[in-house]
N, C-alpha and C positions, 0 to 999 in steps of 0.2 A: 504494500500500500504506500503511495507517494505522502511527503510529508505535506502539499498542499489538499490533500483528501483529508488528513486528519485536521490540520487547520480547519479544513471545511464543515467538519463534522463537531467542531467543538462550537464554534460559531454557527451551528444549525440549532445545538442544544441552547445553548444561549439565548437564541429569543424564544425557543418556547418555553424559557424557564417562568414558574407563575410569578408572582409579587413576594411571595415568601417560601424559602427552602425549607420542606417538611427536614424535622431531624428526628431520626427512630434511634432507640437506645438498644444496642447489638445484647442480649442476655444471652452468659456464655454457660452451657450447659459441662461443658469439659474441666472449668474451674469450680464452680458454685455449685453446691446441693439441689435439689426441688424446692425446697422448703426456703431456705435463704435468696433466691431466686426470685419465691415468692413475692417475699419482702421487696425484694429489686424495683420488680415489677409495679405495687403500689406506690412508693417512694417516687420511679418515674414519669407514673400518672401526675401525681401530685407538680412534682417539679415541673411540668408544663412541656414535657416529651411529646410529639405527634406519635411515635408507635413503637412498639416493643418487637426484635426479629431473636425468635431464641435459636440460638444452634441445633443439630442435630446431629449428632454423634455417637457412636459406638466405643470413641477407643479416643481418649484425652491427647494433647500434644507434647508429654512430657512424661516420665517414666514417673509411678505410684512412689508417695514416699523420698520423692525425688524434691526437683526445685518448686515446688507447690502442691499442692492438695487437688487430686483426680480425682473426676466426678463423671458422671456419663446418663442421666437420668433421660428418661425418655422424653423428648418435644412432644408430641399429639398426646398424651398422660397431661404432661405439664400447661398446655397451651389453654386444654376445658378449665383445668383451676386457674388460668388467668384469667380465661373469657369472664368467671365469676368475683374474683378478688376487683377485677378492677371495673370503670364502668363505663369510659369513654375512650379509651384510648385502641388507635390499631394494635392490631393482632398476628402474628404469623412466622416463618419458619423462616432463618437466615443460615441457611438454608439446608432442603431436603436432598438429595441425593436421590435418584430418578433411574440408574441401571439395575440395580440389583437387591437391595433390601427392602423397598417399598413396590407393592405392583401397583402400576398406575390409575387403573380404576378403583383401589383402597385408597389412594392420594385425594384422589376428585371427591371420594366419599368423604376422608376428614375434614378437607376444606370446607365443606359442605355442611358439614355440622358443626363448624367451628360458627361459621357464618349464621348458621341457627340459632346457636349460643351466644353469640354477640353480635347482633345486625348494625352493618354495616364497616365494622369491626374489621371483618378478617380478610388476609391476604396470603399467597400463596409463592415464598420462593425456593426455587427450584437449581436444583445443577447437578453437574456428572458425578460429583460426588469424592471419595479417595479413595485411596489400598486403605489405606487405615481403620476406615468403616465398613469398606462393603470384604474385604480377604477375610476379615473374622467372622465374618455371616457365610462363608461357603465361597465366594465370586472367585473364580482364575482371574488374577485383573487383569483386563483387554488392552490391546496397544487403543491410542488416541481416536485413529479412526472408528473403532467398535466403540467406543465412547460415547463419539460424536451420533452416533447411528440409533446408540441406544435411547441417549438424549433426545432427541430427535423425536423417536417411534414414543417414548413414553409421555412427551410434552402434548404432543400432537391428542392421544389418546383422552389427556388429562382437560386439555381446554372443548374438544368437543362434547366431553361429556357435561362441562361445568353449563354449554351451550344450549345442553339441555337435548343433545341426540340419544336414539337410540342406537348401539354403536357394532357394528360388526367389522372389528379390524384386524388385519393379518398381515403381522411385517415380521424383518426377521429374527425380532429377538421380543417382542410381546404380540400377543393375541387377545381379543376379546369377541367373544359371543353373545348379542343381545346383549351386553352392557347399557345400565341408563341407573342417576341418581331419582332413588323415588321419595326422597326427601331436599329435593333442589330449592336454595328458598331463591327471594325474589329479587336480591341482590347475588349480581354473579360475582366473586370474589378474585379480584387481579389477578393474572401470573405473574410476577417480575423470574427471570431466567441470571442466573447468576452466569457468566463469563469473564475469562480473563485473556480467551484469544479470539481470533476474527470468525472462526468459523461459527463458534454456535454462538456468538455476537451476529449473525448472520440469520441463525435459525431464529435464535429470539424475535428479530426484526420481524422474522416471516407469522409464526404465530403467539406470540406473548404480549405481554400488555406493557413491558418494561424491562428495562436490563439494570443489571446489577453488577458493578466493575469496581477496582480498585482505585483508591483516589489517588492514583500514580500520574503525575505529568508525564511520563512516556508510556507507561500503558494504557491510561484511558481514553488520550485522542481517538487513536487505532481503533478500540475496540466500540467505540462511539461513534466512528468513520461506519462501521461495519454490519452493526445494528442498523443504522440512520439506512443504509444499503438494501440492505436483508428485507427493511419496510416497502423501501422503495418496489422490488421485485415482486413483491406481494401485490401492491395497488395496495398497503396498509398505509396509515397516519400511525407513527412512531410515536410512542407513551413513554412513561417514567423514564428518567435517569438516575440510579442510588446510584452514591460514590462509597467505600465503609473505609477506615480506617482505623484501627484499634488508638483507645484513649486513657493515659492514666495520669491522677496526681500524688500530691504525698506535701510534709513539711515543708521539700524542696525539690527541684527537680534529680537530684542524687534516689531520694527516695523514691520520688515517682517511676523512675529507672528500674529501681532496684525490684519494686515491686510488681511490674510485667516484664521484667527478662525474660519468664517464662516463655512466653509469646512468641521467640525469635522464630522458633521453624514455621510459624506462621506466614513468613514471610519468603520462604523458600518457594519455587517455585516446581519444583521438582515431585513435589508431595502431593500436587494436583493434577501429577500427569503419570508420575512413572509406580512401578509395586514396592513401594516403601511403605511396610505396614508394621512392623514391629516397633513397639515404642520406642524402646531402646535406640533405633536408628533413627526414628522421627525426632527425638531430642539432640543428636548425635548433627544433626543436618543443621540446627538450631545453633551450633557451636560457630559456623562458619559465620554468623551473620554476627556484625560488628557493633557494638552502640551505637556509633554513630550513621550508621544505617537506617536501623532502627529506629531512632529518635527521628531522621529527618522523616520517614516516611510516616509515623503516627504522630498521635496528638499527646506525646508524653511528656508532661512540665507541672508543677506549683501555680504556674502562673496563668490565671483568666486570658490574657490578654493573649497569650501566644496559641491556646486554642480558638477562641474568636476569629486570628487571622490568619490558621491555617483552617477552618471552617469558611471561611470568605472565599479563601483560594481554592476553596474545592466547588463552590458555586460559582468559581469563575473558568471553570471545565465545562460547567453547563451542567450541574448537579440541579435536579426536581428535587431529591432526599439526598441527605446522609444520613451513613448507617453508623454511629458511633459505638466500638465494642466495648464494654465494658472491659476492660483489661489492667484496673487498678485492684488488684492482689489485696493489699494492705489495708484499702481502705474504699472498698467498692462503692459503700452508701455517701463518702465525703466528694466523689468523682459527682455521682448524682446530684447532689445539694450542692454540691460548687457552679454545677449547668444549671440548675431551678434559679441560683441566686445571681449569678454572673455573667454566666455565658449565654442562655437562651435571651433573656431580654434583649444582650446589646446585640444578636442577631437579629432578631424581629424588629427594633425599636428606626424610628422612619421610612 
């Protein structure tokens, strides 16, 4: 992709951005309990959060016992006890994994009922998922293209049926017969497609309602180029932009550091593509990423003002949302209450 394509694609985002950048607070199921999660959860209702995206994982980033406390509690378990803790705030998965431990007419079903449990609430993201989650459920994990393929057959399956078909589909890695939600309610609940490269930045264009990318200056032009693309070929009008970024604080920014180092293989790229499932190596990959890596690419500081304007800078990508992860360790509820007190107003404010 030419670099005046992504320029083109960042400046396409741009003016559809609306008047104010929704910000969903990322609840990270791999760090946090259910229970304390919970708590997350109403705290960032209160603090003035547009939506909550909880992870969804089988297998934490970091070895048990290790540099933080692993956790792995079920999302669709956890999502019905938010639907109810909380009362206004969006809902939904950051994100599900769509080859191999979910089949996708069970997907269309929880969305579905999440959507029942909190109308107008819930939203639905989606992606190809890791070794990390789907190798310890049974999957051989597939090179990139069986990926893309899978992605692909199971998105397609999940938005037709949220459409309200009755669905007879046969591709070649899911099937459905007579599939149909008989509990479909009256709002259809977004797809946002999480990607981090052109092609299912492509697919999403073609049927989702939104992409979900990294708030990287050289990854998300691209993959915004691409999406913007993928719509065009459709004859669609292109939806949401989420940008996420993992965010912590602390006393000082030392501590804010100290307490999402965990996070580093987050930032690996290799873990979203190649059969790296064993914790132990998924930590191990974590080692190579530098602080200063790290820091520039998330929102981790003491200081308000420096998340404000690297929040700024991600809506000058062409962000509709950011996805902020909660990745403050030490002091998860004080990351919250620092955004209620500091940081969401001077976003909104003029």
């Amino acid at each position: 992709m030419s670099v005046i394509e992504s320029i083109r694609g960042v400046l396409w985002a741009r003016r559809h951005q609306p008047d104010q950048m929704a910000v969903v607070m990322g609840a990270s199921h791999e760090r946090f309990g259910p229970q304390e999660l919970l708590r997350q959860a109403v705290l960032a209702e209160e603090a003035g959060f547009d939506g909550i995206a909880c992870s969804d994982h089988l297998t934490p980033w970091w070895v048990p016992g290790g540099l933080a406390p692993a956790h792995c509690g079920n999302a669709w378990v956890w999502l019905g006890a938010a639907s109810q803790a909380t009362s206004g705030i969006a809902l939904g998965t950051g994100v599900t994994g769509v080859v191999h431990r979910y089949n996708p007419v069970v997907l269309a079903q929880q969305v579905a009922t999440l959507e029942a449990l909190a109308p107008g609430r819930a939203f639905l993201g989606v992606g190809s998922s890791e070794a990390m989650n789907e190798v310890p459920a049974g999957m051989a994990w597939p090179d990139t293209a069986e990926q893309l393929q899978r992605t692909a057959e199971a998105l397609e399956i999940i938005v037709r049926l949220l459409d309200g078909e009755t669905l007879d589909f046969r591709g070649v890695y899911f099937t459905t017969q007579g599939a149909r939600l008989y509990d479909r309610p009256a709002r259809r609940p977004p797809v946002i497609v999480s990607a981090f490269h052109e092609q299912i930045a492509e697919v999403a264009g073609q049927l989702a309602d939104g992409l979900w990318t990294l708030g990287s200056p050289t990854i998300a032009p691209k993959v915004i180029a691409a999406y913007r693309r993928g719509a065009e070929k459709a004859g669609r009008e292109p939806g949401e932009i989420w940008l996420q970024a993992l965010a912590a604080t602390g006393q000082d920014d030392d501590a804010a550091l100290a307490g999402s180092r965990e996070w580093k293989p987050a930032l690996v790229q290799e873990l979203y593509t190649d059969d790296i499932h064993a914790t132990d190596a998924i930590q191990a990959k974590g080692e190579d990423v530098s602080d200063g890596q790290f820091t520039r690419a998330n929102l981790v500081s003491a200081d308000p003002d420096s998340h404000v304007t690297k929040l700024k800078l991600l809506g000058e990508l062409g962000a509709t949302g950011v996805v902020v992860v909660n990745a403050s360790g030490a002091d998860p509820e004080g990351l919250i209450r620092l955004y209620g007190s500091q940081v969401l107003p001077r976003l909104r404010e003029g």
